[in-house]
VOTIDO-585330 format. One record per residue (C-alpha): residue number from 0; residue in three letters; z, x, y. Coordinates in steps of 0.2 Angstrom, whole numbers, plus 5000, padded with zeros to 4 digits. Layout:
+-----+---------+------+------+------+
: num : residuo :   pz :   px :   py :
+-----+---------+------+------+------+
: NUM :     ALA :    Z :    X :    Y :
...
+-----+---------+------+------+------+
//
This chain:
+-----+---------+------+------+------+
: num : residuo :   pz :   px :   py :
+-----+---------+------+------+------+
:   0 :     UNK : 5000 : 5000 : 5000 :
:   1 :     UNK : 4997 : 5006 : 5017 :
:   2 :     UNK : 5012 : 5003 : 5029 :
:   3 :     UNK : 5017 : 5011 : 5046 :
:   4 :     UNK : 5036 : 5014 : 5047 :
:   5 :     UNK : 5045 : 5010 : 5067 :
:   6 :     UNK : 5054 : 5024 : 5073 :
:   7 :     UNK : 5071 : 5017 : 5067 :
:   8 :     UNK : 5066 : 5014 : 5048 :
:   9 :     UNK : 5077 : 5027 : 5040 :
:  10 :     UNK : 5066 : 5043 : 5034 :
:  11 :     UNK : 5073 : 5043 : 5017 :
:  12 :     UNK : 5066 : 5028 : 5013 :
:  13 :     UNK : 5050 : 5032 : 5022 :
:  14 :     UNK : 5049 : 5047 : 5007 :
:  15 :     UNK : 5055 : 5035 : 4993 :
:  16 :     UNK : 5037 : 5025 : 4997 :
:  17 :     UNK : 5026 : 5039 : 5001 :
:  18 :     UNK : 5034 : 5048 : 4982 :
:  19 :     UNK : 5031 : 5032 : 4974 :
:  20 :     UNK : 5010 : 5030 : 4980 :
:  21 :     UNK : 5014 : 5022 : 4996 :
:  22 :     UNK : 5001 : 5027 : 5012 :
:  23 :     UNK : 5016 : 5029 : 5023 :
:  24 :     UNK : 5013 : 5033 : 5043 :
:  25 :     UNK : 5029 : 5035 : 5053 :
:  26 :     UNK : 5031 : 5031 : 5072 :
:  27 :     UNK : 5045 : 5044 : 5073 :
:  28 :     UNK : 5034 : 5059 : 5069 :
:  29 :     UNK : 5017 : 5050 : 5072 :
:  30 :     UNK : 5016 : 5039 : 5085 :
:  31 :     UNK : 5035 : 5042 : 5096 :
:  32 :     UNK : 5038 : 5032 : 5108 :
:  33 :     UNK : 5024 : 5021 : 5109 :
:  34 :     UNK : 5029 : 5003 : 5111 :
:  35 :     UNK : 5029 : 4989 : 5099 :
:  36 :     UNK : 5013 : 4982 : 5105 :
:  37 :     UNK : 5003 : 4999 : 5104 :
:  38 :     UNK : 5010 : 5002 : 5084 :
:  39 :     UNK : 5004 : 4984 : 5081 :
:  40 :     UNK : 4987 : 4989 : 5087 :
:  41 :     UNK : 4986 : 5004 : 5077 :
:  42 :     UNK : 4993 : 4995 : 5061 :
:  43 :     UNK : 4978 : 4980 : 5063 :
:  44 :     UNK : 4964 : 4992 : 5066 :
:  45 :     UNK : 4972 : 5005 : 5050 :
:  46 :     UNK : 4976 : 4988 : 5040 :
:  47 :     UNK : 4994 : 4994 : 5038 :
:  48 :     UNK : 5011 : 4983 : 5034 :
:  49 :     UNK : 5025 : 4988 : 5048 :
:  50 :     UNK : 5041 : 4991 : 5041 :
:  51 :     UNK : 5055 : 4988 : 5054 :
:  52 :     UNK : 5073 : 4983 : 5056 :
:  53 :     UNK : 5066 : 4977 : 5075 :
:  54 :     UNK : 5066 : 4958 : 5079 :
:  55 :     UNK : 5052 : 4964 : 5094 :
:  56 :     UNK : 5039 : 4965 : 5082 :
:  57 :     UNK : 5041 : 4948 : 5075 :
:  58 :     UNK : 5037 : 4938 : 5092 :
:  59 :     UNK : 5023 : 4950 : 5099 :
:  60 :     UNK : 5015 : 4948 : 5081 :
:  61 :     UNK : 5016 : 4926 : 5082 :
:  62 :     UNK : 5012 : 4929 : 5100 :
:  63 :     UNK : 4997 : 4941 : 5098 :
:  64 :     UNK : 4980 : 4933 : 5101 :
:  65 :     UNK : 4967 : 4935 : 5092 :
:  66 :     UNK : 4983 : 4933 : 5077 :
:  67 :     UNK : 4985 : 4949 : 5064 :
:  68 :     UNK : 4974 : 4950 : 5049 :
:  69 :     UNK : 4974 : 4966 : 5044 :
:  70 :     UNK : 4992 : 4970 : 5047 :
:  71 :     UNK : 5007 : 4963 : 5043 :
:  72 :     UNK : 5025 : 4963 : 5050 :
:  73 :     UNK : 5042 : 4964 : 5036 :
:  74 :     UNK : 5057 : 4966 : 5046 :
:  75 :     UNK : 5070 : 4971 : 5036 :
:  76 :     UNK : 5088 : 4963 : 5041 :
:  77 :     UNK : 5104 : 4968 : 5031 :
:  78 :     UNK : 5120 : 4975 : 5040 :
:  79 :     UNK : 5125 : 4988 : 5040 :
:  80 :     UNK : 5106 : 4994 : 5039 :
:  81 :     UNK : 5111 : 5010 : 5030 :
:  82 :     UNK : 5100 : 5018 : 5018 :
:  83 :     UNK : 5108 : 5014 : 5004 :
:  84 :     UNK : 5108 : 4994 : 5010 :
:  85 :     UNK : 5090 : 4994 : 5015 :
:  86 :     UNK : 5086 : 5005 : 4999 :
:  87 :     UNK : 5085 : 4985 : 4988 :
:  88 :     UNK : 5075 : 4975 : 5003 :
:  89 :     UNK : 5062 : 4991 : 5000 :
:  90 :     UNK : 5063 : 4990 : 4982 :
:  91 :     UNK : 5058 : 4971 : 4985 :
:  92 :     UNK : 5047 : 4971 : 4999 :
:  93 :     UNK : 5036 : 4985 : 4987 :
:  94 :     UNK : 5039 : 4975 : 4968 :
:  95 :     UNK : 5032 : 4961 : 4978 :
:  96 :     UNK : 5015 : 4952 : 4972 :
:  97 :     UNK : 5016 : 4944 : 4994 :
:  98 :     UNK : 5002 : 4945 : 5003 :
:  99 :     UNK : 5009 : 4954 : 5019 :
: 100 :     UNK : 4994 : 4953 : 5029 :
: 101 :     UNK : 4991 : 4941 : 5042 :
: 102 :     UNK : 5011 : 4936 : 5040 :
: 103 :     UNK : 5026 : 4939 : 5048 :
: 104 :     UNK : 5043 : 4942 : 5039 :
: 105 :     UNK : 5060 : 4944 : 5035 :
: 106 :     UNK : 5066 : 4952 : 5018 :
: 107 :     UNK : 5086 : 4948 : 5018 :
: 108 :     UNK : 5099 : 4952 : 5002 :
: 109 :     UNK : 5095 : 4936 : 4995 :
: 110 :     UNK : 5079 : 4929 : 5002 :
: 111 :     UNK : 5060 : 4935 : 5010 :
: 112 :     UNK : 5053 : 4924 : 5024 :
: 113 :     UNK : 5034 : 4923 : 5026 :
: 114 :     UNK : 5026 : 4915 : 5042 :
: 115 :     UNK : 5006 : 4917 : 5045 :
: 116 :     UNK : 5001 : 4921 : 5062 :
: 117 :     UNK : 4986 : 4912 : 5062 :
: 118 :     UNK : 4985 : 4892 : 5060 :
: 119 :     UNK : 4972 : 4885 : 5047 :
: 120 :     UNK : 4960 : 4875 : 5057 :
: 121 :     UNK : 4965 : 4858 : 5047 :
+-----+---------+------+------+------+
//
Protein backbone atom coordinates (compact mmCIF):
# COMPACT_ATOMS: atom_id res chain seq x y z
CA UNK A 1 0.00 0.00 0.00
CA UNK A 2 1.22 3.41 -0.51
CA UNK A 3 0.64 5.71 2.49
CA UNK A 4 2.18 9.14 3.45
CA UNK A 5 2.79 9.46 7.17
CA UNK A 6 2.06 13.35 8.91
CA UNK A 7 4.88 14.50 10.89
CA UNK A 8 3.44 13.47 14.18
CA UNK A 9 2.77 9.60 13.10
CA UNK A 10 5.50 7.93 15.48
CA UNK A 11 8.60 6.85 13.23
CA UNK A 12 8.67 3.39 14.58
CA UNK A 13 5.57 2.52 13.15
CA UNK A 14 6.37 4.41 10.05
CA UNK A 15 9.49 1.39 9.87
CA UNK A 16 6.98 -1.44 10.98
CA UNK A 17 4.99 -0.64 7.47
CA UNK A 18 7.78 0.11 5.13
CA UNK A 19 9.51 -3.65 6.82
CA UNK A 20 6.33 -5.25 6.23
CA UNK A 21 5.99 -4.07 2.09
CA UNK A 22 4.30 -0.82 2.74
CA UNK A 23 5.36 2.45 0.27
CA UNK A 24 5.83 4.67 3.19
CA UNK A 25 6.57 8.57 2.66
CA UNK A 26 7.01 10.59 5.87
CA UNK A 27 6.21 14.38 6.24
CA UNK A 28 8.89 14.67 9.09
CA UNK A 29 11.73 13.76 6.87
CA UNK A 30 9.97 14.43 3.42
CA UNK A 31 7.82 17.06 3.29
CA UNK A 32 8.45 19.11 6.93
CA UNK A 33 6.47 21.63 7.59
CA UNK A 34 4.28 21.83 4.75
CA UNK A 35 0.54 22.22 5.73
CA UNK A 36 -2.18 19.79 5.73
CA UNK A 37 -3.60 20.94 2.63
CA UNK A 38 -0.21 20.81 0.67
CA UNK A 39 0.48 16.84 2.09
CA UNK A 40 -3.25 16.21 0.82
CA UNK A 41 -2.13 17.49 -2.70
CA UNK A 42 0.77 15.31 -2.75
CA UNK A 43 -0.91 12.28 -1.38
CA UNK A 44 -4.02 12.59 -4.46
CA UNK A 45 -1.63 13.27 -7.19
CA UNK A 46 0.95 9.95 -5.69
CA UNK A 47 -2.50 7.97 -4.85
CA UNK A 48 -1.13 7.65 -1.19
CA UNK A 49 -3.47 6.71 2.21
CA UNK A 50 -2.50 9.58 4.93
CA UNK A 51 -1.89 8.29 8.16
CA UNK A 52 -2.34 10.88 11.07
CA UNK A 53 -3.33 11.17 14.50
CA UNK A 54 -4.64 15.00 13.19
CA UNK A 55 -8.32 15.79 13.19
CA UNK A 56 -7.28 18.80 10.50
CA UNK A 57 -6.91 16.48 7.82
CA UNK A 58 -10.49 15.01 8.29
CA UNK A 59 -12.36 18.41 7.42
CA UNK A 60 -10.05 19.73 4.60
CA UNK A 61 -10.37 16.26 3.08
CA UNK A 62 -14.84 16.38 3.15
CA UNK A 63 -14.25 20.07 2.38
CA UNK A 64 -11.76 19.54 -0.52
CA UNK A 65 -13.30 20.29 -4.08
CA UNK A 66 -13.07 18.39 -6.50
CA UNK A 67 -13.49 15.41 -3.44
CA UNK A 68 -10.19 12.80 -3.09
CA UNK A 69 -10.08 9.82 -5.29
CA UNK A 70 -6.83 8.70 -5.29
CA UNK A 71 -5.91 9.32 -1.51
CA UNK A 72 -7.37 8.69 1.48
CA UNK A 73 -7.31 9.96 5.10
CA UNK A 74 -7.11 7.21 8.32
CA UNK A 75 -6.90 9.17 11.37
CA UNK A 76 -5.77 7.14 14.06
CA UNK A 77 -7.37 8.18 17.65
CA UNK A 78 -6.42 6.23 20.71
CA UNK A 79 -4.97 8.02 23.98
CA UNK A 80 -2.33 7.98 24.93
CA UNK A 81 -1.20 7.90 21.22
CA UNK A 82 2.00 5.97 22.30
CA UNK A 83 3.53 3.54 19.99
CA UNK A 84 2.77 0.89 21.59
CA UNK A 85 -1.16 1.99 21.68
CA UNK A 86 -1.16 2.99 18.05
CA UNK A 87 0.97 -0.18 17.27
CA UNK A 88 -2.92 -2.42 17.00
CA UNK A 89 -4.92 0.57 14.94
CA UNK A 90 -1.73 -0.09 12.49
CA UNK A 91 -1.95 -3.57 12.58
CA UNK A 92 -5.86 -2.99 11.64
CA UNK A 93 -5.89 -0.22 9.34
CA UNK A 94 -2.92 -2.61 7.27
CA UNK A 95 -5.07 -6.34 7.85
CA UNK A 96 -7.80 -4.46 6.48
CA UNK A 97 -9.54 -5.57 3.08
CA UNK A 98 -11.28 -1.20 3.14
CA UNK A 99 -11.00 0.51 0.35
CA UNK A 100 -9.24 3.76 1.82
CA UNK A 101 -9.32 5.90 -1.20
CA UNK A 102 -11.85 8.47 -1.73
CA UNK A 103 -12.74 7.97 2.18
CA UNK A 104 -12.26 9.60 5.27
CA UNK A 105 -11.69 7.73 8.55
CA UNK A 106 -11.16 7.01 12.01
CA UNK A 107 -9.58 3.67 13.23
CA UNK A 108 -10.37 3.60 17.17
CA UNK A 109 -9.57 0.44 19.82
CA UNK A 110 -12.87 -0.97 19.02
CA UNK A 111 -14.28 0.42 15.77
CA UNK A 112 -13.00 2.06 12.06
CA UNK A 113 -15.20 4.73 10.51
CA UNK A 114 -15.42 5.27 6.83
CA UNK A 115 -17.00 8.48 5.23
CA UNK A 116 -16.69 9.02 1.27
CA UNK A 117 -15.83 12.37 0.21
CA UNK A 118 -17.64 12.31 -2.71
CA UNK A 119 -21.64 11.96 -3.08
CA UNK A 120 -23.07 9.30 -5.61
CA UNK A 121 -25.07 11.41 -7.96
CA UNK A 122 -28.49 9.32 -7.05
Amino acid sequence: MRLLADENFPGPLVEQLRQTGHDVSWARTEYPGWTDSSLLEVAESEARIILTLDNDFWQIALQRRPPLERAGIVVLRIHPATPTNLGPLVDAFASSDKTWAGHVSIIRANEIQMIATQRSAD
